[in-house]
DRENPAVO-652765 format. One record per residue (C-alpha): residue in one letter; z, y, x. Coordinates in pm, 1 decimal. Each point is the difference from the previous one (the first is absolute). Example, Ala and Ser with C-alpha at 12.3 -4.5 7.8 and 13.67 -1.06 7.14 Angstrom:
2
<residu A	c3 780.0	c2 -450.0	c1 1230.0>
<residu S	c3 -66.0	c2 344.0	c1 137.0>
//
This chain:
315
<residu X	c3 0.0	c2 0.0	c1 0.0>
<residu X	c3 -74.7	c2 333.8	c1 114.8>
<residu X	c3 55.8	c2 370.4	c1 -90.1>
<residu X	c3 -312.4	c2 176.7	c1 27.9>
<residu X	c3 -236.8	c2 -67.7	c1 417.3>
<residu X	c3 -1445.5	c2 562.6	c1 586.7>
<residu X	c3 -317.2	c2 -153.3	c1 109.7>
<residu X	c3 -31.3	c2 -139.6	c1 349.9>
<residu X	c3 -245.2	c2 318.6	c1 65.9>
<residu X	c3 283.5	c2 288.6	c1 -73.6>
<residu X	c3 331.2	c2 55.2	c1 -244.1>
<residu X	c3 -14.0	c2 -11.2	c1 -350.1>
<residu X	c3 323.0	c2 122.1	c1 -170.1>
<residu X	c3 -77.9	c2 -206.0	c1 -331.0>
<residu X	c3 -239.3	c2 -115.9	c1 -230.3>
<residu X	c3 -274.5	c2 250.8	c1 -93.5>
<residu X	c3 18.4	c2 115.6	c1 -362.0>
<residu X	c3 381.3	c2 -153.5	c1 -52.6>
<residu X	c3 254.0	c2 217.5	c1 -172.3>
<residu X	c3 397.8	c2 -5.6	c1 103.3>
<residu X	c3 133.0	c2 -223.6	c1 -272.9>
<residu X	c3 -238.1	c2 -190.3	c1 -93.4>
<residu X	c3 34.9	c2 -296.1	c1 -125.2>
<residu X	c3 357.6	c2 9.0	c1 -122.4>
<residu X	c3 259.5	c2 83.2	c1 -275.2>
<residu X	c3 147.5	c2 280.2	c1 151.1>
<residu X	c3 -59.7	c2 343.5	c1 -106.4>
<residu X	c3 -43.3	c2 132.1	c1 366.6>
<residu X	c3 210.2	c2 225.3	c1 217.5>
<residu X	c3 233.2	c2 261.8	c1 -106.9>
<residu X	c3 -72.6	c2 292.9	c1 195.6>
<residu X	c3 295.3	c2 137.1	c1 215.1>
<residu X	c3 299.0	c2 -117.6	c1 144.5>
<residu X	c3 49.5	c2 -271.2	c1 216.7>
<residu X	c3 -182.8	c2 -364.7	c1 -57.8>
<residu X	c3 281.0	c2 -297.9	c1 -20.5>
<residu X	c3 -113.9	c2 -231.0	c1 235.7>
<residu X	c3 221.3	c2 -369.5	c1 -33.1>
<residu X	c3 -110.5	c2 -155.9	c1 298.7>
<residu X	c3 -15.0	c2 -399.9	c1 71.8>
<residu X	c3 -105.3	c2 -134.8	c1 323.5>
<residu X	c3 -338.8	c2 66.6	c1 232.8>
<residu X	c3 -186.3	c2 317.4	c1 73.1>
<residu X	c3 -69.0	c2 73.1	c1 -330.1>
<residu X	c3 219.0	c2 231.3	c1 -61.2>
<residu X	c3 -14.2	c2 248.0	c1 288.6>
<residu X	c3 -354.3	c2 -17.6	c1 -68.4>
<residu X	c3 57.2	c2 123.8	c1 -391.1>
<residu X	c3 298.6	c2 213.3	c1 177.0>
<residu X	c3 -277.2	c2 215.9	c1 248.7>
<residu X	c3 -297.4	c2 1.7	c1 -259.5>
<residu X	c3 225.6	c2 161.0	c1 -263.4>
<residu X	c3 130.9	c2 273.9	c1 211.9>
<residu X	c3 -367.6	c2 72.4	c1 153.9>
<residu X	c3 -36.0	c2 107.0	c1 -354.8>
<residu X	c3 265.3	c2 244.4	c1 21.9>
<residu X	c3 298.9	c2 -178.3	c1 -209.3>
<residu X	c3 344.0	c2 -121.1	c1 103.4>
<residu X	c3 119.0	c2 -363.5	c1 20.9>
<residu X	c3 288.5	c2 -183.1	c1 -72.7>
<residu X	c3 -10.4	c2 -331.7	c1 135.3>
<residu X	c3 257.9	c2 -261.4	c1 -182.5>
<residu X	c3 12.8	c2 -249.6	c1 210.5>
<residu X	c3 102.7	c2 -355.8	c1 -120.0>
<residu X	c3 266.8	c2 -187.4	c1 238.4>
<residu X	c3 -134.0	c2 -306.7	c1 173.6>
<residu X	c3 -368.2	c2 92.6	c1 -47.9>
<residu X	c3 -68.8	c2 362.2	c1 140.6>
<residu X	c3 -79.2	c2 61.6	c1 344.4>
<residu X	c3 309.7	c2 233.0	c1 101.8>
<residu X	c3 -258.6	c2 212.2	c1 247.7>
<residu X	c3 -96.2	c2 170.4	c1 -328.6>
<residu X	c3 327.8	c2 173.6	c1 6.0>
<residu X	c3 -183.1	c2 292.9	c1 176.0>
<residu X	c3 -98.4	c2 118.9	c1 -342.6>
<residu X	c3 239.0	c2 106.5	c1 -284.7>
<residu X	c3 146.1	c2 -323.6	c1 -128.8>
<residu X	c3 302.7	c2 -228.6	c1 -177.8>
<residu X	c3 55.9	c2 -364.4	c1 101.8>
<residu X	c3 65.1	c2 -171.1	c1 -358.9>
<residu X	c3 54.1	c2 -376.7	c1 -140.3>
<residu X	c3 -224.7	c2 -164.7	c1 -230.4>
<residu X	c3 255.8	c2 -28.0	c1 -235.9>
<residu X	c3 67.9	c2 428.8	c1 -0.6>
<residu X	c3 -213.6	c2 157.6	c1 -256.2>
<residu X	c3 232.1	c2 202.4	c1 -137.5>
<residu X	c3 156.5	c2 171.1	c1 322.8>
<residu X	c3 -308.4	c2 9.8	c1 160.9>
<residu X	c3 -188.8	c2 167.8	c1 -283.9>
<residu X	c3 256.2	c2 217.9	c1 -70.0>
<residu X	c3 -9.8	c2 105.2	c1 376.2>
<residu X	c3 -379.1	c2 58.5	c1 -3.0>
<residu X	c3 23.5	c2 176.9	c1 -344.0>
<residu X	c3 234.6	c2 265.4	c1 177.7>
<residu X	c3 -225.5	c2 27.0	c1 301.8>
<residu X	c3 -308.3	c2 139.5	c1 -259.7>
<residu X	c3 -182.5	c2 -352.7	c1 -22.4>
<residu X	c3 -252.3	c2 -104.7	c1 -261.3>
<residu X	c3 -265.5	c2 -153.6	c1 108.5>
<residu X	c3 132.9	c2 -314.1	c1 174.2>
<residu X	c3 -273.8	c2 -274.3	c1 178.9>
<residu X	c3 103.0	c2 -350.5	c1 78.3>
<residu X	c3 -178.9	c2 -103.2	c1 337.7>
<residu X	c3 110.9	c2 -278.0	c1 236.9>
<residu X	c3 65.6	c2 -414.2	c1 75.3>
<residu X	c3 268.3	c2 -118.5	c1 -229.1>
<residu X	c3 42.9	c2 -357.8	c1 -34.7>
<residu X	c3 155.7	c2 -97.5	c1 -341.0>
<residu X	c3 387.1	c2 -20.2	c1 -24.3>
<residu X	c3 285.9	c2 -162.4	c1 -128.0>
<residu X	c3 143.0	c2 132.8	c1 -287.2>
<residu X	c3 321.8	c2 -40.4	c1 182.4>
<residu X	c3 -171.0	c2 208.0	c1 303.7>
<residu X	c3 -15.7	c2 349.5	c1 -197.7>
<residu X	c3 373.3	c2 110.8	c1 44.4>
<residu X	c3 -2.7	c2 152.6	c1 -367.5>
<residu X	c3 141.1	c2 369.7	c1 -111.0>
<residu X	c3 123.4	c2 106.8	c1 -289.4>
<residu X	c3 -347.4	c2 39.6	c1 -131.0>
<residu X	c3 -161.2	c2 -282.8	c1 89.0>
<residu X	c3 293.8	c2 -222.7	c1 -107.0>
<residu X	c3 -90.6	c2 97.6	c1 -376.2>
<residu X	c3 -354.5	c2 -53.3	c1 30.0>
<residu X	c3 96.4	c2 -388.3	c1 157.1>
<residu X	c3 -127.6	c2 -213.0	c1 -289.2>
<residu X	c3 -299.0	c2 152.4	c1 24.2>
<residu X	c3 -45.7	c2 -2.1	c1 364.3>
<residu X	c3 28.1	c2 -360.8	c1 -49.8>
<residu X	c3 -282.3	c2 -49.5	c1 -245.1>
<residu X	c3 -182.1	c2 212.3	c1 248.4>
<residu X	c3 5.5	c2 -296.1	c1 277.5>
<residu X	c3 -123.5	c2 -215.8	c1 -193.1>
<residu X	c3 -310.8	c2 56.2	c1 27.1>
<residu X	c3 -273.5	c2 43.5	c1 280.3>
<residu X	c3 -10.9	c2 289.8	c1 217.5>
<residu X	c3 -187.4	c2 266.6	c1 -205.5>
<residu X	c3 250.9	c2 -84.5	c1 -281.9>
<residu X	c3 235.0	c2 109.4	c1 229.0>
<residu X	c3 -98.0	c2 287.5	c1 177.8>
<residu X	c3 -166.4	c2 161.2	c1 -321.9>
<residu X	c3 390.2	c2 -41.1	c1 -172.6>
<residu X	c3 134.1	c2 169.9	c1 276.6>
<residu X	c3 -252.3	c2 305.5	c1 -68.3>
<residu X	c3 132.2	c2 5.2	c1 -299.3>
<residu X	c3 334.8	c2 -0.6	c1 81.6>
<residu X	c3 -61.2	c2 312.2	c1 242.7>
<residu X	c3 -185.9	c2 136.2	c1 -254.1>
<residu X	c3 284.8	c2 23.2	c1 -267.0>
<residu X	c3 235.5	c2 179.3	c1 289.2>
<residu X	c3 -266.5	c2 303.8	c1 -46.0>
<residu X	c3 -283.0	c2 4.6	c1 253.2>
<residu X	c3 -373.5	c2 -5.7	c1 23.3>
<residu X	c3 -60.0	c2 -377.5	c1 180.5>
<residu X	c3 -336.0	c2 54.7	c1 167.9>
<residu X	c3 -205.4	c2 -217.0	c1 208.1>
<residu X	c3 -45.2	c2 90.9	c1 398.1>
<residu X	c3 -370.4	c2 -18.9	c1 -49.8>
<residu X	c3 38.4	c2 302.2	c1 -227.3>
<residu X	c3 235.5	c2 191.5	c1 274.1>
<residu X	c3 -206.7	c2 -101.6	c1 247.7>
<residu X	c3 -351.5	c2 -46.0	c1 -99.7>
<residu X	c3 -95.2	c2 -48.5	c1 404.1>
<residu X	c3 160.1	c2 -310.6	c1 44.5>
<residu X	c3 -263.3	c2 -214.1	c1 -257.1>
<residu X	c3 -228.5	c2 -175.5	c1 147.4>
<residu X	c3 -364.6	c2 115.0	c1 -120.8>
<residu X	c3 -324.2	c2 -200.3	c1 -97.9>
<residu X	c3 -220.1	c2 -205.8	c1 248.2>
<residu X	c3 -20.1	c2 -70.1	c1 366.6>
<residu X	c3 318.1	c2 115.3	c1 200.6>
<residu X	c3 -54.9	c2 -130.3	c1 348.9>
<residu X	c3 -257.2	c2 -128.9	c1 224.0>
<residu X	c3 -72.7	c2 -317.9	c1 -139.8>
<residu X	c3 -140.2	c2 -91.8	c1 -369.8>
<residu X	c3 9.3	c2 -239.9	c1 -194.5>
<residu X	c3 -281.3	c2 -273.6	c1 -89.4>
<residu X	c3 -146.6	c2 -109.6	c1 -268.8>
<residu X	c3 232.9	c2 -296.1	c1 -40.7>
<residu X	c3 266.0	c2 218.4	c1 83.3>
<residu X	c3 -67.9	c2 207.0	c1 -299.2>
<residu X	c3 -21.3	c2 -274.5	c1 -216.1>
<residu X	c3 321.7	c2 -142.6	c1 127.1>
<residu X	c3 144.2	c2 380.4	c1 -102.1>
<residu X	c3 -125.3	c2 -6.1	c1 -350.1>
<residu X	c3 158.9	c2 -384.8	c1 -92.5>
<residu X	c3 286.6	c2 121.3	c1 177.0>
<residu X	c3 38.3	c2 301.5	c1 -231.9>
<residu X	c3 -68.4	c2 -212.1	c1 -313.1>
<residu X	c3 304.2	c2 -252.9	c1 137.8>
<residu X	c3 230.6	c2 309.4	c1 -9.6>
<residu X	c3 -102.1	c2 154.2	c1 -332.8>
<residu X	c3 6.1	c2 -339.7	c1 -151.7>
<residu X	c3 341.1	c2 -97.9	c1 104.0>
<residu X	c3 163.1	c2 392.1	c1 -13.9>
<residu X	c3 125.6	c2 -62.3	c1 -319.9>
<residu X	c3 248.7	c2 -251.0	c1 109.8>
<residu X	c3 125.5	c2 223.0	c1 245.9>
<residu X	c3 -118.4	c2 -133.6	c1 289.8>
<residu X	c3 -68.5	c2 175.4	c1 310.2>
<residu X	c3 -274.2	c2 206.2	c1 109.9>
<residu X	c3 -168.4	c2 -204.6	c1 284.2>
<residu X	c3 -192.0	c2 -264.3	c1 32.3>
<residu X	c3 -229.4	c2 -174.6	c1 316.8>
<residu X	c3 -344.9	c2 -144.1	c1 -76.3>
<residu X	c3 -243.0	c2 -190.6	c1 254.2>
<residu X	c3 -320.3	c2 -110.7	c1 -61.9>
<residu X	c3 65.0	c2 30.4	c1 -398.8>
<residu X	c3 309.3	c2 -160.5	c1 82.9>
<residu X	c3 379.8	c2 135.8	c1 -181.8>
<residu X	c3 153.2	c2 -98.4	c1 289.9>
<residu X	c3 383.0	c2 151.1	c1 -44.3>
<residu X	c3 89.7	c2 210.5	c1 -262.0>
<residu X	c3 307.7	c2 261.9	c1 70.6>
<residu X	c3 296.8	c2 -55.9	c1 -266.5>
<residu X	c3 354.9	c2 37.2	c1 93.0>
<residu X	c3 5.8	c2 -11.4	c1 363.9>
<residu X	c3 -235.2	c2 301.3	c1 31.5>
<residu X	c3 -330.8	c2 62.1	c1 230.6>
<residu X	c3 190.1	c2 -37.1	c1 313.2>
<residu X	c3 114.2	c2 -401.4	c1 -99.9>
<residu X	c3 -342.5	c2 -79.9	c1 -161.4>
<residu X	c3 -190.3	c2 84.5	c1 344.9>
<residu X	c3 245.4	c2 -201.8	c1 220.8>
<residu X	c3 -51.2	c2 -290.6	c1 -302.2>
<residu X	c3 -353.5	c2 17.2	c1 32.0>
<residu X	c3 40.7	c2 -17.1	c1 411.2>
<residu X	c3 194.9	c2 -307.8	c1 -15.8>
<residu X	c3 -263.6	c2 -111.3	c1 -258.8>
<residu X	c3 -271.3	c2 10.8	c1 296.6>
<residu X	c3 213.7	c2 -92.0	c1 265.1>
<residu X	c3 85.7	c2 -319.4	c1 -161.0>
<residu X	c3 -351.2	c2 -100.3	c1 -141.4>
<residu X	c3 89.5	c2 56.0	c1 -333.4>
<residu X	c3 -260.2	c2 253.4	c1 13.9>
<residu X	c3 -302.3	c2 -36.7	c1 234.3>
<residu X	c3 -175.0	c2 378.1	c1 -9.8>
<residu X	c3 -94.9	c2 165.6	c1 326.2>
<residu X	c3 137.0	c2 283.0	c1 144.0>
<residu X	c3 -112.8	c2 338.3	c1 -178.9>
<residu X	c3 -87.2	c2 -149.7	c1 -333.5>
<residu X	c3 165.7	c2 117.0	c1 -312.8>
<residu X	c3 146.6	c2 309.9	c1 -157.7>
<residu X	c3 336.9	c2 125.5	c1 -75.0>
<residu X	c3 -58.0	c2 168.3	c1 -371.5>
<residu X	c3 231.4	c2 244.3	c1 -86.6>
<residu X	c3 49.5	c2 143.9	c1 -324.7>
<residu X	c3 251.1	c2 124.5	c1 -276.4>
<residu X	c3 60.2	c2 -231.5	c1 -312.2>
<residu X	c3 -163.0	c2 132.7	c1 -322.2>
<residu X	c3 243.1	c2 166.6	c1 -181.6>
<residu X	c3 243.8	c2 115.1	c1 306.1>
<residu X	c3 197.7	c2 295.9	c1 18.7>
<residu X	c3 -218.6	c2 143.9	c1 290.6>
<residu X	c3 312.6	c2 270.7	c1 59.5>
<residu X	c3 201.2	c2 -324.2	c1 139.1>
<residu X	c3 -119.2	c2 -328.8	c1 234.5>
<residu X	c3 -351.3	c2 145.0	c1 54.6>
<residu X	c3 -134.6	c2 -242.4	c1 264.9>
<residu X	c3 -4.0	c2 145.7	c1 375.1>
<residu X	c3 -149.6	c2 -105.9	c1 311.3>
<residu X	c3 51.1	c2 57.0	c1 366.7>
<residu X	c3 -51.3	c2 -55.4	c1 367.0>
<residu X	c3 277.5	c2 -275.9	c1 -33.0>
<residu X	c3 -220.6	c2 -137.8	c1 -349.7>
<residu X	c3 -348.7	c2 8.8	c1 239.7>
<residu X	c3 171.2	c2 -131.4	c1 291.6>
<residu X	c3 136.4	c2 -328.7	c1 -182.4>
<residu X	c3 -336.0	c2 -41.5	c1 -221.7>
<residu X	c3 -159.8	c2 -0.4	c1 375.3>
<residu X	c3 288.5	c2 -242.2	c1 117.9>
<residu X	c3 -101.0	c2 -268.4	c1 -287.3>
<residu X	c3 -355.3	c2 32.4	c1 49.3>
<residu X	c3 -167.8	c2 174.9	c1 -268.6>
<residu X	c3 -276.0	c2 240.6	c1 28.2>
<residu X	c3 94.2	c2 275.9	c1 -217.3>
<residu X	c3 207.2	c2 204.0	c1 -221.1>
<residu X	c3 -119.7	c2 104.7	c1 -405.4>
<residu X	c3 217.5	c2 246.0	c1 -209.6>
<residu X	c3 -90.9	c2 199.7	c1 -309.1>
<residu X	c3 -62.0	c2 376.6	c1 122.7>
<residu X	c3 195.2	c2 220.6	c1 -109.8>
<residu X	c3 276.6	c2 -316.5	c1 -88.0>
<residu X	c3 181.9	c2 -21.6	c1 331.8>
<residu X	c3 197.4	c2 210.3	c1 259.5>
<residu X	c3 -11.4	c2 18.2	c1 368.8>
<residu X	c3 271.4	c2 211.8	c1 202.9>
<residu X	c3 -237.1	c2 73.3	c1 274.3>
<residu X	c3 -383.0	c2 -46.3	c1 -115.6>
<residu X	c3 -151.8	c2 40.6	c1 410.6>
<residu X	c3 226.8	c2 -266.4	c1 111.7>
<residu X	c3 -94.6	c2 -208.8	c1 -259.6>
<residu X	c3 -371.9	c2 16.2	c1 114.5>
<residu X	c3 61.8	c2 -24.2	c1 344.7>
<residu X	c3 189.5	c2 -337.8	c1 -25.5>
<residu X	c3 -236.7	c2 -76.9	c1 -238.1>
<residu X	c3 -266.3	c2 56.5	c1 272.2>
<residu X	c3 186.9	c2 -171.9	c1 264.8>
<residu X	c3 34.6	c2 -305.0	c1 -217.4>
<residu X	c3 -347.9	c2 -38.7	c1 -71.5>
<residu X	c3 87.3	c2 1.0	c1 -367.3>
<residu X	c3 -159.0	c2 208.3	c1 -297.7>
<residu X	c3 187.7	c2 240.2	c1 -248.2>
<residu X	c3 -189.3	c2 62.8	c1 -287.9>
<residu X	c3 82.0	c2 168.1	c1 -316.0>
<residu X	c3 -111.7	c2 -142.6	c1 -301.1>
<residu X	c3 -93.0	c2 228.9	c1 -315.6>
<residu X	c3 259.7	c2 -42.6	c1 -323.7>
<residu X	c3 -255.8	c2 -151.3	c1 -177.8>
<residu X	c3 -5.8	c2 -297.1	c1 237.4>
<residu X	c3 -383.8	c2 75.2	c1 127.3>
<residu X	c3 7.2	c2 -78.9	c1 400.1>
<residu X	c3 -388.7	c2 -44.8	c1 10.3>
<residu X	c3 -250.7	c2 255.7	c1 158.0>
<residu X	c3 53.3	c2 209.7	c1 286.7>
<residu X	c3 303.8	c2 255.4	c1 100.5>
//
């Protein structure tokens, strides 16, 4: 679970024609005061943090115990438990909060893991109900949740429209014409299963569903496809296949939009695929040039596919 995460000839800051916000349920940003930042692991969040205030706004960043990276205590911040709402919104209300973006790794807890408040002992029975469920059940609950303490919950592709990824060929490399196909089936797998809450990434060789991401994220489903090939279980050759990511139909897109980065590249490399597929304008990257470059190094492709799932032609 997660919090949400150019082309090889020069930058691109995002996807041509895209508007901040698209895409979601959210009514935007609120403009002035600081943006509410609650902060899980990874560079996600400094990366929100800098893009915000290159706009000109403050940032509070709330940063959850156990997850956040304490170097981001060089901007304004609170540390806070899981289990905190109500001190910690009360806190951020008082420091002139209202938007508030949810960015950052976060593996699911244990109920018993949230060290409760006041607040968030009342609201227990249905914090329960709220587990059981799969992740977007979750995470969308908790918006709501944060929502009913008073502030605007906005996506950080609407705070910080730079940081999607945009449409077509982002590196050196592209991808073939069986790579494409491989992108589109891979697509249809995640579409077809979104609706049971399953995750957002899947691996397809040669036509192949090869590993499909559910609870132990992207991360676990590339080392289980490596030990797939290592073993024999699966006999493709090195630089076949593509990672596919995209969001489930239906998602919350200000929460768990999928993400990729150098680590991401490095380990699709590691396993032996040949590229990377996500839906432009449907995934994050902290730092889009090193992305590329690693990318580049690797040998691999990133290509971003159009939301309506057409990969063919040229980019």
């Amino acid at each position: 679970m997660s919090l949400p995460g150019q082309n090889g000839r020069g930058p691109v800051t995002g996807p041509s024609g895209l508007k901040a916000g698209a895409g979601t349920a959210g009514r935007g940003p609120v403009s002035g005061g600081p943006v509410g930042i609650v902060a899980g692991g990874g560079a996600f969040p400094a990366a929100v943090a800098e893009a915000v205030i290159a706009q000109g706004r403050d940032v509070l960043l709330l940063l959850i115990r156990g997850f956040a990276d304490p170097a981001l205590e060089r901007y304004p911040h609170q540390w806070f438990r899981l289990g905190s709402l109500g001190s910690i919104t009360a806190m951020a209300k008082a420091r002139g909060v209202r938007d508030v973006v949810m960015v950052g790794a976060l593996t699911r807890p244990r109920v018993s893991d949230l060290g409760f408040d006041w607040t968030m002992l009342r609201l227990l029975p249905r914090i329960a109900r709220l587990f059981r469920g799969g992740d977007n059940h979750l995470l969308s609950g908790v918006l709501e949740l944060v929502a009913e303490q008073g502030f605007n919950l906005v996506g950080a592709h609407e705070v910080a429209p730079g940081l999607l990824l945009p449409q077509g060929v982002l590196g050196a490399r592209a991808p073939s014409a069986q790579d494409r196909q491989d992108m589109a089936r891979g697509l249809d797998v995640i579409r077809t299963l979104g609706p049971f809450d399953v995750g957002q990434g899947v691996i397809v060789v040669d036509g192949f569903v090869a590993a499909v991401e559910a609870a132990e994220g992207t991360d676990q489903m590339l080392a289980r496809y490596g030990d797939m090939r290592r073993t024999g279980r699966l006999r493709f050759h090195a630089g076949r296949g593509v990672l596919v990511k995209a969001p489930k139909p239906g998602q919350d897109r200000r929460v768990d939009l999928p993400s990729l980065g150098p680590a991401t590249v490095a380990r699709a490399a590691e396993v032996g695929l040949g590229g990377i597929a996500f839906e432009a304008g449907g995934a994050i990257v902290p730092d889009v040039q090193a992305l590329v470059a690693g990318a580049d190094a690797a040998g691999l492709f990133i290509f971003g596919m159009d939301r309506s799932g057409a990969v063919s032609g040229q980019s």
